[in-house]
Backbone as CSV, one residue per row, in Angstrom:
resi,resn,N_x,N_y,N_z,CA_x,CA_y,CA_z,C_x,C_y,C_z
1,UNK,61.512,-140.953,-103.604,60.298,-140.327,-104.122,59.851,-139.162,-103.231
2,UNK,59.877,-139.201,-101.939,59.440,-138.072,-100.957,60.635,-137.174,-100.827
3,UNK,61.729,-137.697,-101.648,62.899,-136.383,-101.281,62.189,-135.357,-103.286
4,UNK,62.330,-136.330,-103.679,62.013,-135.719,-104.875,60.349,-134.485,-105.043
5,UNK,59.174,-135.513,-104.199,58.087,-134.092,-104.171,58.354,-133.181,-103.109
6,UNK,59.264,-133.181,-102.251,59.580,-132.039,-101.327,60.184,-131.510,-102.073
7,UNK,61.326,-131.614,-102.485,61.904,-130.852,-103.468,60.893,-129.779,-104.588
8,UNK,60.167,-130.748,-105.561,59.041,-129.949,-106.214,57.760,-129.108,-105.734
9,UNK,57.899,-129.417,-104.075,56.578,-128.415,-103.512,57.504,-127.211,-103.513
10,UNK,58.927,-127.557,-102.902,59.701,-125.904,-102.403,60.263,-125.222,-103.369
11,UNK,60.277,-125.946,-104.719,60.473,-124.872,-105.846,59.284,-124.556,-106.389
12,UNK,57.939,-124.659,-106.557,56.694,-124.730,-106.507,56.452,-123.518,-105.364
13,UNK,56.633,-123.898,-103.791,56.092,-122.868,-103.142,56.888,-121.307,-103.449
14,UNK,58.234,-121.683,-103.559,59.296,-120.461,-103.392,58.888,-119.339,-104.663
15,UNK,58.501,-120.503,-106.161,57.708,-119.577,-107.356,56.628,-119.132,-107.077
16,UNK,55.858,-119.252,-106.026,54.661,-118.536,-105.537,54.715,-117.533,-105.191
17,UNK,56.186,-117.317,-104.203,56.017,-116.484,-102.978,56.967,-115.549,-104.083
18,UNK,58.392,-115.640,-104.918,58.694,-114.381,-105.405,57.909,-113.815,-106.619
19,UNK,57.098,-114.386,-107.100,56.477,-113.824,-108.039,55.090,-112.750,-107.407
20,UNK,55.298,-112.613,-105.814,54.724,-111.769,-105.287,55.246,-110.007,-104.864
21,UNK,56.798,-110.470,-105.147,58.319,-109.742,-105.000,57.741,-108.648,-106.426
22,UNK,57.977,-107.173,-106.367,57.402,-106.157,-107.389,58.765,-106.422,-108.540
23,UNK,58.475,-106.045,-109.308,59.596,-106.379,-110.495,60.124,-104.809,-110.489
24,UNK,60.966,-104.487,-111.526,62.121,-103.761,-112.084,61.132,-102.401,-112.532
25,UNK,59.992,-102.777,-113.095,58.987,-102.075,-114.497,58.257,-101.491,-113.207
26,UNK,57.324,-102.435,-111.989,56.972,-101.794,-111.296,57.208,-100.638,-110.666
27,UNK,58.336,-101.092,-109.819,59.051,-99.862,-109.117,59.093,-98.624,-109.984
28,UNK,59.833,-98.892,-111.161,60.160,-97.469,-112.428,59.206,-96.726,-112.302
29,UNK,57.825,-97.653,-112.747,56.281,-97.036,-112.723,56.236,-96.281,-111.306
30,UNK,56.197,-96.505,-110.067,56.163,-96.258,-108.552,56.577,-94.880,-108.896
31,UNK,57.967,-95.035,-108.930,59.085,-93.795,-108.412,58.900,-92.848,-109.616
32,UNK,58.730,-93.238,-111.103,58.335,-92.789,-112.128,57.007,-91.260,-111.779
33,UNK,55.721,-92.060,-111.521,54.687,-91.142,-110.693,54.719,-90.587,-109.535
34,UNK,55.691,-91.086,-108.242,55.740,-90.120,-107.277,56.634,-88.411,-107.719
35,UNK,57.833,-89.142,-108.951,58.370,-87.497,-109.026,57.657,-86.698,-109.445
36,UNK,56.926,-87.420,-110.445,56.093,-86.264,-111.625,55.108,-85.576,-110.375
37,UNK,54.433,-86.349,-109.809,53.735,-85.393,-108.280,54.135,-84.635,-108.038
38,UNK,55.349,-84.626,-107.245,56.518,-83.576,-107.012,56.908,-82.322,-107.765
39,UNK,56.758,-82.856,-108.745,57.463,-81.570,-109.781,56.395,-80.826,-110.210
40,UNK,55.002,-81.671,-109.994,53.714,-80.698,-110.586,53.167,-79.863,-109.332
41,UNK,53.728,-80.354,-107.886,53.561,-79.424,-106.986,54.587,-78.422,-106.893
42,UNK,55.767,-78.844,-107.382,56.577,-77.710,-107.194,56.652,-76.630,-108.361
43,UNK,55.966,-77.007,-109.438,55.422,-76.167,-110.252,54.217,-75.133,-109.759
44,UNK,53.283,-75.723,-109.304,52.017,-75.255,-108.489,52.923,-73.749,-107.222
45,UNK,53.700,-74.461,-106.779,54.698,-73.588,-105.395,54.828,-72.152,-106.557
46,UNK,56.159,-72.481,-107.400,56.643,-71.226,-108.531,55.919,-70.946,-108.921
47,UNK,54.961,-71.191,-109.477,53.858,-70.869,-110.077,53.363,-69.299,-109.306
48,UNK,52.829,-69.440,-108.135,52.020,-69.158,-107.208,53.439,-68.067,-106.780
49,UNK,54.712,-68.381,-106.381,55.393,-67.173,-105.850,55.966,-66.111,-107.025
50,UNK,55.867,-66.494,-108.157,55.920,-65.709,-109.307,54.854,-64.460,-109.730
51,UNK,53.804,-65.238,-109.515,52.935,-64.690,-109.424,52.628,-63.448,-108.690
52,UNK,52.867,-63.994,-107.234,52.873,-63.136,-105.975,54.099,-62.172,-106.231
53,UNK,55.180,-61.873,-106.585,55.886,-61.349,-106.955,55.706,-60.164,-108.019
54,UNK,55.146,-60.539,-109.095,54.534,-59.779,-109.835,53.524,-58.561,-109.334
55,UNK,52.777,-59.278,-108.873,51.752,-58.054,-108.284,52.086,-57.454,-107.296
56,UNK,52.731,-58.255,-106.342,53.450,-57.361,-105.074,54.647,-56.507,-105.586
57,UNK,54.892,-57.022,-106.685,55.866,-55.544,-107.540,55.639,-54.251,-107.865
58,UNK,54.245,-54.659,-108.460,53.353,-53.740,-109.042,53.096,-52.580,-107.741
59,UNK,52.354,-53.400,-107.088,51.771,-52.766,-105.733,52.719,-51.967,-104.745
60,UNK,54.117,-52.608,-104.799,55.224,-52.075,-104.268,55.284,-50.531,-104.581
61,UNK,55.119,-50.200,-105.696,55.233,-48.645,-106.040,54.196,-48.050,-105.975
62,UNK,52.737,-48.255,-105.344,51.495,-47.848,-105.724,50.600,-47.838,-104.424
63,UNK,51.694,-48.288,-103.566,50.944,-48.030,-101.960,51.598,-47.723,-101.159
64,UNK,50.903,-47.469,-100.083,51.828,-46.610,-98.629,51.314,-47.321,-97.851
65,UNK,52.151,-47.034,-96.628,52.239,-47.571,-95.126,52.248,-49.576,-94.808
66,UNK,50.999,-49.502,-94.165,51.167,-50.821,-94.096,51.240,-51.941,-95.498
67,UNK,50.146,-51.220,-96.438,50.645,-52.032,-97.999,51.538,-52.411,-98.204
68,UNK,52.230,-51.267,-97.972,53.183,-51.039,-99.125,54.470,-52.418,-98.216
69,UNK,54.082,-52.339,-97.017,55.049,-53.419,-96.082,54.579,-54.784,-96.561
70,UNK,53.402,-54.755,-96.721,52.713,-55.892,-96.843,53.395,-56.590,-98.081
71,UNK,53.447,-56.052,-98.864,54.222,-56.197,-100.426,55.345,-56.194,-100.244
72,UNK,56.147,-55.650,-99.746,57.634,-55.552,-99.659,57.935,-56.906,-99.139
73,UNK,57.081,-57.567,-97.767,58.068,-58.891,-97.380,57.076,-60.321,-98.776
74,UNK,56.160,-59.688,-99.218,55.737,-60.730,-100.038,56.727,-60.490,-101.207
75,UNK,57.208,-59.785,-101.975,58.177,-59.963,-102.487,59.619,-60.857,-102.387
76,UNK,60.251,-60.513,-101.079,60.943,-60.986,-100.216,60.868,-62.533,-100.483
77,UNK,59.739,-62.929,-100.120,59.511,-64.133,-99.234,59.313,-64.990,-100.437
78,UNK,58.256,-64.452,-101.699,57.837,-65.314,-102.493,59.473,-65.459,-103.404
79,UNK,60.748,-64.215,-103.640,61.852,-64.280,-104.254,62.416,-65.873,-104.079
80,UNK,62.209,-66.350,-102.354,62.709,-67.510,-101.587,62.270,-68.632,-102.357
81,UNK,60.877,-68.322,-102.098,59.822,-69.638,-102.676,60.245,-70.038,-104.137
82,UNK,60.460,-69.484,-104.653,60.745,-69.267,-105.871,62.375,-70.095,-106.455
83,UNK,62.966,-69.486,-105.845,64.405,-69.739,-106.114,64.671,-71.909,-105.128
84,UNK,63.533,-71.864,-104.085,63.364,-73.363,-103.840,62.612,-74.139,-104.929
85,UNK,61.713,-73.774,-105.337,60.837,-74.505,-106.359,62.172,-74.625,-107.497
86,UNK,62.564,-73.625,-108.266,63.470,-73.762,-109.557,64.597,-74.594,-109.045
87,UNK,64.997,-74.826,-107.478,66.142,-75.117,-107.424,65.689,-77.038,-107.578
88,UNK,64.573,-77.372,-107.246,63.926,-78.324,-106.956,63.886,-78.774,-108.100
89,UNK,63.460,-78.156,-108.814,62.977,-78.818,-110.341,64.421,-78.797,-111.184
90,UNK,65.332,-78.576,-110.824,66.787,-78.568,-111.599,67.110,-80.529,-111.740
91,UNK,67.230,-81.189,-110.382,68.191,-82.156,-110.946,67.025,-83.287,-111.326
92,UNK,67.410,-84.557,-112.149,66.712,-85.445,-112.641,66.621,-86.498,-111.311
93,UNK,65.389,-87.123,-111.634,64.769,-88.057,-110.423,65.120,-88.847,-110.959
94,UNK,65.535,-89.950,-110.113,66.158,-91.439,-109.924,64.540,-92.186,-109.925
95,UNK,64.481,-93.074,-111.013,62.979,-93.374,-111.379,63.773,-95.261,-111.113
96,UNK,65.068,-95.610,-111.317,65.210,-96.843,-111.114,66.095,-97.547,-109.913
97,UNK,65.469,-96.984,-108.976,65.610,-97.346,-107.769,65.395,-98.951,-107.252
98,UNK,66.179,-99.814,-106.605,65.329,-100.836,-106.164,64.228,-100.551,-104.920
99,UNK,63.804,-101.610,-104.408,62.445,-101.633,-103.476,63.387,-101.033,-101.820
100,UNK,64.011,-101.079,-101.640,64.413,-100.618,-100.671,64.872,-98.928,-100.767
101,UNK,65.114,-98.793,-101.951,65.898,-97.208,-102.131,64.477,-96.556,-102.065
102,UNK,63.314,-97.073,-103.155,62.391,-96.666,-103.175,61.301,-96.280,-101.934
103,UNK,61.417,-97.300,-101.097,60.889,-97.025,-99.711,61.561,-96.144,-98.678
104,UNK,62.783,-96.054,-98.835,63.602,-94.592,-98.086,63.106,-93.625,-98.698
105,UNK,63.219,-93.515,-100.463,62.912,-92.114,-101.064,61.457,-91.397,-100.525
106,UNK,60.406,-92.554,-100.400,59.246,-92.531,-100.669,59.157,-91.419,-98.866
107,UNK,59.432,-92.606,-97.695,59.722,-92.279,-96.787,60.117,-90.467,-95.972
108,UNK,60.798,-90.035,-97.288,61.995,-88.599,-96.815,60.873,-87.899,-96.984
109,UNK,60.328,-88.615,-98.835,59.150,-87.169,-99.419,58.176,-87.191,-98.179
110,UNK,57.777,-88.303,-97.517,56.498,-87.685,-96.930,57.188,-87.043,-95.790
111,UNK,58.282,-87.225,-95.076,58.829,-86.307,-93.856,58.812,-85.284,-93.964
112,UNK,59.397,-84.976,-95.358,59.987,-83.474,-95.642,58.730,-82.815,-95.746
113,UNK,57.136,-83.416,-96.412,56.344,-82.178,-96.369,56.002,-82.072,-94.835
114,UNK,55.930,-83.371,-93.784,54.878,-83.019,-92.761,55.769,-82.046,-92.167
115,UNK,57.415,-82.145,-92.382,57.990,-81.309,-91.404,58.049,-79.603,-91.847
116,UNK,57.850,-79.468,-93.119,57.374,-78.320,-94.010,56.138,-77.855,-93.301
117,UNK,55.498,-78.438,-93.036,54.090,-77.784,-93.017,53.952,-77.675,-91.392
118,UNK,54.626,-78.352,-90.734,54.770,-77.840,-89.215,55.935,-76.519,-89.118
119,UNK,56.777,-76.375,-89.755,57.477,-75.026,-89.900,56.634,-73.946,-90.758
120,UNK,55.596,-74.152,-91.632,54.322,-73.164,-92.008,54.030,-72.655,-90.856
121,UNK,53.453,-72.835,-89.624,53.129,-73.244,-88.634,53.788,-72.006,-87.869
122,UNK,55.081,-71.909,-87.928,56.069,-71.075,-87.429,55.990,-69.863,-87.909
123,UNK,55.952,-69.609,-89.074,55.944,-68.889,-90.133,54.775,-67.796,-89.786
124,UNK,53.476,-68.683,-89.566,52.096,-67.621,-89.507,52.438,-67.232,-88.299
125,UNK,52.535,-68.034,-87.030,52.859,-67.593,-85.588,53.781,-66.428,-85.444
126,UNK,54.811,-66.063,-86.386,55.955,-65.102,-86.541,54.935,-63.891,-87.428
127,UNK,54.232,-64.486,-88.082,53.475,-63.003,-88.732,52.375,-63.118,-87.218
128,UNK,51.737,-63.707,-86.934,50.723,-62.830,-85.302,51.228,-62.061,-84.647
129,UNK,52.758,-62.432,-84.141,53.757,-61.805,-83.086,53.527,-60.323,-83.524
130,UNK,54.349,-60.123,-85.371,54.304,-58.591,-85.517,53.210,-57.986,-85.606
131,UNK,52.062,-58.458,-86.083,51.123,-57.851,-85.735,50.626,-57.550,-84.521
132,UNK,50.503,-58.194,-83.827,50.460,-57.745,-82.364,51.617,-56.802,-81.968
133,UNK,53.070,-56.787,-82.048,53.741,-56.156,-81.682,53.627,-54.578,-82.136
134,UNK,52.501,-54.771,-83.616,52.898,-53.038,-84.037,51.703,-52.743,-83.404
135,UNK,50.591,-53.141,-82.695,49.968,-52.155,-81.705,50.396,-51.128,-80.772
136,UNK,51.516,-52.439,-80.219,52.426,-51.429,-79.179,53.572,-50.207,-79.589
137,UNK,53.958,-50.912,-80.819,55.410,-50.063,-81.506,54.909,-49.369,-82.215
138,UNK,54.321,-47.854,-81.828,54.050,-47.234,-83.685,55.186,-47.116,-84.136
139,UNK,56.282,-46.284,-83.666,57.078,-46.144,-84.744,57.157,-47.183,-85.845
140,UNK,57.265,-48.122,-85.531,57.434,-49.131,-86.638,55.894,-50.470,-87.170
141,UNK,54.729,-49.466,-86.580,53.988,-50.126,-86.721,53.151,-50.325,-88.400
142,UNK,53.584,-49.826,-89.350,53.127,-49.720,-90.658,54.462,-51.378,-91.309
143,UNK,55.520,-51.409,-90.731,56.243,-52.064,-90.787,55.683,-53.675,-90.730
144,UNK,55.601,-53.268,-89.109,55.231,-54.825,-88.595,53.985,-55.496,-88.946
145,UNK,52.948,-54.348,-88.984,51.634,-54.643,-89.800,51.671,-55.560,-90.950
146,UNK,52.332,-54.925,-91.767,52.185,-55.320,-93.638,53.238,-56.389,-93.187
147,UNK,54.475,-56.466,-92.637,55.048,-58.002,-92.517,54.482,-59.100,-92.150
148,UNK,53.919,-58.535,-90.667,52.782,-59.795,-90.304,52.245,-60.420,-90.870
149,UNK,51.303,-59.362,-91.744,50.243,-60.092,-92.486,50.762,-60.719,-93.556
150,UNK,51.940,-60.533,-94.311,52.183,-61.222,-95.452,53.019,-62.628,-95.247
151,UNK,53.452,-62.499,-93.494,53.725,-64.026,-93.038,52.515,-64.913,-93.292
152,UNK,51.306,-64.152,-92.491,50.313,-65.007,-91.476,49.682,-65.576,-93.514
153,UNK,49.397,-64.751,-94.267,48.854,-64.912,-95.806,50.177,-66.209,-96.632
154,UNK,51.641,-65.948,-96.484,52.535,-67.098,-96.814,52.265,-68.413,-96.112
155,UNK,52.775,-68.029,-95.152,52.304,-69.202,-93.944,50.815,-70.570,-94.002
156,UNK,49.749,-69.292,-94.287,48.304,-69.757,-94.323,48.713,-70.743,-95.990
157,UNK,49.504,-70.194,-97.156,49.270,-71.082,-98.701,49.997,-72.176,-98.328
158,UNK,51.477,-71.888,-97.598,52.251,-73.020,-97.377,52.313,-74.240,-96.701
159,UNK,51.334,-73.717,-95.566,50.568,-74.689,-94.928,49.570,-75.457,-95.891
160,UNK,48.210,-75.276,-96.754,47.800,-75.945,-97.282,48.646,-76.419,-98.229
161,UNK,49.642,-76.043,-99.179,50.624,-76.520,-100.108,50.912,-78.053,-99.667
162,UNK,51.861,-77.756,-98.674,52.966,-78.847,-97.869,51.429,-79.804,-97.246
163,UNK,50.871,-79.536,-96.629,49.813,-80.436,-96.335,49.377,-81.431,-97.205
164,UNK,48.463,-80.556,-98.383,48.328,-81.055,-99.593,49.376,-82.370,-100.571
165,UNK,50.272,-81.772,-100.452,51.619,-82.764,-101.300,51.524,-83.875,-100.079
166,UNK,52.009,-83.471,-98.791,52.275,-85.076,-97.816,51.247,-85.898,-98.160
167,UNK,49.276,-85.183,-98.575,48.201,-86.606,-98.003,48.615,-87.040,-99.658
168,UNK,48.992,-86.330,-101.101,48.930,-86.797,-102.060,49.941,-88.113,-101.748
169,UNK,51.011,-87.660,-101.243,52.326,-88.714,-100.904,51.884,-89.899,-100.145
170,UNK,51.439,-89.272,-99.099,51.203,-90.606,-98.427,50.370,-91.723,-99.197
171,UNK,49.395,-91.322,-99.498,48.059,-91.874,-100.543,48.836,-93.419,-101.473
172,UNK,50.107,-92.095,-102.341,50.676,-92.776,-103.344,51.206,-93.934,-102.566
173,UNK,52.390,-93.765,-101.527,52.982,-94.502,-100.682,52.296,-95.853,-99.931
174,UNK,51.128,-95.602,-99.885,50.508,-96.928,-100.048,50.740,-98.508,-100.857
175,UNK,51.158,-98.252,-101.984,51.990,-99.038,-103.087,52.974,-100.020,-102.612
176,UNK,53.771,-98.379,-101.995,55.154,-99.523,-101.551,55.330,-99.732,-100.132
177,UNK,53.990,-99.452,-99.729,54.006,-100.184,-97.815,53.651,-101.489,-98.477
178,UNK,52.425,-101.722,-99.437,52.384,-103.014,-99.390,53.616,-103.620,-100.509
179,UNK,54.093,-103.556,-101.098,55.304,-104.038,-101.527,56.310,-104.544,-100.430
180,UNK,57.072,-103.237,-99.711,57.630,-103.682,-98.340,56.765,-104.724,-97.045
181,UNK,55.838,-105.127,-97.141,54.679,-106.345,-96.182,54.722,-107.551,-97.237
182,UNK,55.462,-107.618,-98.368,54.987,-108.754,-98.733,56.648,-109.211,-98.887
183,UNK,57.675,-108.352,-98.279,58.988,-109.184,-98.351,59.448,-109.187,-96.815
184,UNK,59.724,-109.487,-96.203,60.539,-109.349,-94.937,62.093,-110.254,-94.883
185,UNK,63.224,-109.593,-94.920,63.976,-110.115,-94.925,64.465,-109.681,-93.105
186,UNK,65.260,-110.864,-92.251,65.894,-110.649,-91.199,66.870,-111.870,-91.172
187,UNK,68.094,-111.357,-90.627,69.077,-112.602,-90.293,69.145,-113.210,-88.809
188,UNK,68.953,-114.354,-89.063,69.159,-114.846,-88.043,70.517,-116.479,-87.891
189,UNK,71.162,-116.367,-86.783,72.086,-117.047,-86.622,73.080,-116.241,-87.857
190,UNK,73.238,-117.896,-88.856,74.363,-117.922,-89.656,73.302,-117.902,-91.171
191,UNK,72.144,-117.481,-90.959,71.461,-117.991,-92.331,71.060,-116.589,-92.079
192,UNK,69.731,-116.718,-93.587,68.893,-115.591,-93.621,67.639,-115.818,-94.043
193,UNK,66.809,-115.419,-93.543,65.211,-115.686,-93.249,64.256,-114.893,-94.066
194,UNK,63.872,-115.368,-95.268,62.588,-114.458,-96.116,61.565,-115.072,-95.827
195,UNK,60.449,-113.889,-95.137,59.509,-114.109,-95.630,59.069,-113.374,-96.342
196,UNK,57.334,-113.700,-96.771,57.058,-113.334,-98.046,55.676,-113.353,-97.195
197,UNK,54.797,-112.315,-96.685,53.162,-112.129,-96.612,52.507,-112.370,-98.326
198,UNK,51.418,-113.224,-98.198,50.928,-113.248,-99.325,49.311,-112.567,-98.859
């Protein structure tokens, strides 16, 4: 009789603890809404260097000296932005991931913006340099001017951009920290050890 209700507490407790385990539908849902994030920021990105492109086109033929520099590397730069966003939005997102793929994926997205937005970072610091540098350089100071500034102005959107997307990410990523706290798998010896935080 006591082998038999031990038996029925540990299939009893064990249906407790995986029915705490996220299902198949969950995750889909998870990874489902983190891409669409993604793709509506990287829409927001093209959006915005298309844009910038356009008018710095315009402007390209319609100003001199430092403008006209100013426009020339925003052209340049937003061509980049541009050709990353479309390249981004090309392949299809993996929406049926299990809980582990999902917590790497989840994981990269938030790296990739914080490490994005610390290379923003670089970006404006490289537009101060030329500006400062065309004080000293006239010859090429209409140059370094309008480059500068259209770093320190890229730099300044890309920074809030990439910022922006990591706190949306992280936010989301909340989900599957607690998903990943409510399984812990580790081996030990010759067996293997689940727990389950409830």
């Amino acid at each position: 009789m006591k082998q038999l209700l031990s038996i029925l507490f540990i299939v009893f407790l064990c249906n407790g603890l995986f029915s705490q385990a996220p299902t198949a539908a969950e995750l889909f849902d998870f990874n489902k809404s983190r891409n669409k994030k993604t793709t509506r920021g990287l829409q927001v990105l093209g959006g915005f260097a298309i844009a910038n492109m356009g008018v710095s086109g315009y402007m390209y033929y319609n100003t001199k000296g430092v403008d006209k520099s100013f426009h020339e590397m925003n052209i340049m730069w937003n061509g980049v932005n541009t050709v990353i966003a479309v390249a981004s939005l090309l392949p299809k997102d993996k929406n049926d991931m299990n809980l582990a793929k999902t917590n790497s994926w989840q994981s990269n997205t938030e790296a990739t913006y914080i490490g994005a937005a610390a290379l923003d970072l670089v970006y404006s610091t490289a537009g101060l340099y030329l500006t400062e540098r065309a004080k000293t350089d006239f010859s090429n100071h209409d140059k370094y001017k309008g480059w500068g500034n259209s770093l320190i102005y890229n730099g300044a959107f890309l920074f809030l951009f990439d910022t922006g997307m990591f706190i949306v990410h992280k936010r989301n990523g909340k989900k599957v920290s607690k998903m990943m706290d409510k399984i812990n798998l580790s081996t030990g010896g010759a067996g293997i050890k689940l727990t389950l935080h409830i």
